[in-house]
C-alpha positions in Angstrom: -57.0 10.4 -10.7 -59.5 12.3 -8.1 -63.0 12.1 -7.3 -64.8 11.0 -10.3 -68.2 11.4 -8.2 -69.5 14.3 -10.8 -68.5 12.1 -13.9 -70.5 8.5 -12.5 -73.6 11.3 -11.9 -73.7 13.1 -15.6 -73.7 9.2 -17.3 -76.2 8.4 -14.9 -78.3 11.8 -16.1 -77.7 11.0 -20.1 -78.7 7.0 -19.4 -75.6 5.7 -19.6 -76.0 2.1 -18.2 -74.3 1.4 -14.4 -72.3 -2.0 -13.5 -75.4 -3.5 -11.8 -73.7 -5.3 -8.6 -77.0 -7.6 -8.4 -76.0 -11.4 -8.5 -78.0 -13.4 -10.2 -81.0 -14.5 -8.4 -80.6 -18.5 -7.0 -82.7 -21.0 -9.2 -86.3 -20.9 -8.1 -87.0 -23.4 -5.6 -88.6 -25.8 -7.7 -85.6 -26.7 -9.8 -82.5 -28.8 -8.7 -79.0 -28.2 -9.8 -77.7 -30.0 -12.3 -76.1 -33.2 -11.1 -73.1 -34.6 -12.3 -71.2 -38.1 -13.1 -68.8 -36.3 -10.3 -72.0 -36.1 -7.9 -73.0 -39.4 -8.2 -70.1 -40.7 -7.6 -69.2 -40.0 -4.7 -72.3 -40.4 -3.4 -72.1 -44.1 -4.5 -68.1 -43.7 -2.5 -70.0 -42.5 0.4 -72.4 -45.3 0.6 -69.8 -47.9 -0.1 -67.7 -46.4 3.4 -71.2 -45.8 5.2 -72.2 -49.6 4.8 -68.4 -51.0 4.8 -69.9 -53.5 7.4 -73.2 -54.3 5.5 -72.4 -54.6 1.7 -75.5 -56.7 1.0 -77.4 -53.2 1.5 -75.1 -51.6 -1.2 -75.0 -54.3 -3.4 -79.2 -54.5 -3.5 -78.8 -50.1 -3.8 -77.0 -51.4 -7.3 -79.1 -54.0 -8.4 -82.3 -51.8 -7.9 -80.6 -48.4 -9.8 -79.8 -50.9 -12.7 -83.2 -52.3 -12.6 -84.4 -48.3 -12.6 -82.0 -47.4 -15.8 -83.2 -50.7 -17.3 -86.5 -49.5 -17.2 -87.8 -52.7 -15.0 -88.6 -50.6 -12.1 -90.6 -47.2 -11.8 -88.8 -43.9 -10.2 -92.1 -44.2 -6.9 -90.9 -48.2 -6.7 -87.2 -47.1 -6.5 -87.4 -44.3 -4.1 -89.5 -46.9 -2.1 -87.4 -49.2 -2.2 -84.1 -47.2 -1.5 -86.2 -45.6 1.7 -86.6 -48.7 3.2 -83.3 -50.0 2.3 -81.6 -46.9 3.5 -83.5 -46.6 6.6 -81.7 -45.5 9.8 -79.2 -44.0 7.6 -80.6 -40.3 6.9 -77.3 -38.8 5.8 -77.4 -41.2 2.9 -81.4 -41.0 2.2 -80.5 -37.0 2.0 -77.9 -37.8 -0.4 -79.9 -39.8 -2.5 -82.6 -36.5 -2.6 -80.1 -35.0 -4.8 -80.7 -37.1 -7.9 -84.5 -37.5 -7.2 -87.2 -35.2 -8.7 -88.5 -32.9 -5.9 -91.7 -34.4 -6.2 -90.2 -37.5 -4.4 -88.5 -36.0 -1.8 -86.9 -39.0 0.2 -85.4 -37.7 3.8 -88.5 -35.4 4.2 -86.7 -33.3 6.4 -84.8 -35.6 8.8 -82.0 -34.6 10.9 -79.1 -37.2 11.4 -79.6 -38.7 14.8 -83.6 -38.1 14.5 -85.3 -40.0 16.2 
């Protein structure tokens, strides 16, 4: 058909509703996505290759996530502990920021390489 210009305009005069092309708005800033079983593992794939050549690091990572789950350890003692145990690997710190409330932010910004 042709222009349909005039017909969009009159449903627009009686109130007719308009496709809004708006996207939803992102979460607000405070809230994290959801993570998944997906998410978390292949973070933990990640950390196995990152520390191919140093599994005693991954192996305490496990130990101290089981000792979290098993309700042994407080969420401030793991993300203190995983900090210093990840330390001078920032890629994987900011990985593990993804499963931590925002609140304990672990990478605090760092840039791989930073020095």
């Amino acid at each position: 058909m042709g222009f349909t210009g005039s017909l969009k305009r009159a449903r627009e005069e009686k109130g007719a509703p308009m496709a809004s092309r708006i996207r939803d708005p992102p979460p607000p800033p405070d809230r994290r996505p959801e993570v998944t079983t997906h998410d978390a593992l292949r973070f933990l794939a990640t950390m196995k290759r990152e520390l191919a050549d140093d599994t005693k690091k991954y192996d305490e990572f496990i130990t101290v996530v089981v000792e979290f789950k098993d309700g042994r350890m407080d969420a401030t003692s793991l993300i203190e502990y995983v900090t210093v145990l990840l330390a001078g690997h920032p890629d994987l710190l900011r990985g593990f920021d993804k499963f931590v409330p925002l609140d304990y932010k672990v990478s605090h910004g760092q840039e791989a390489g930073a020095k």
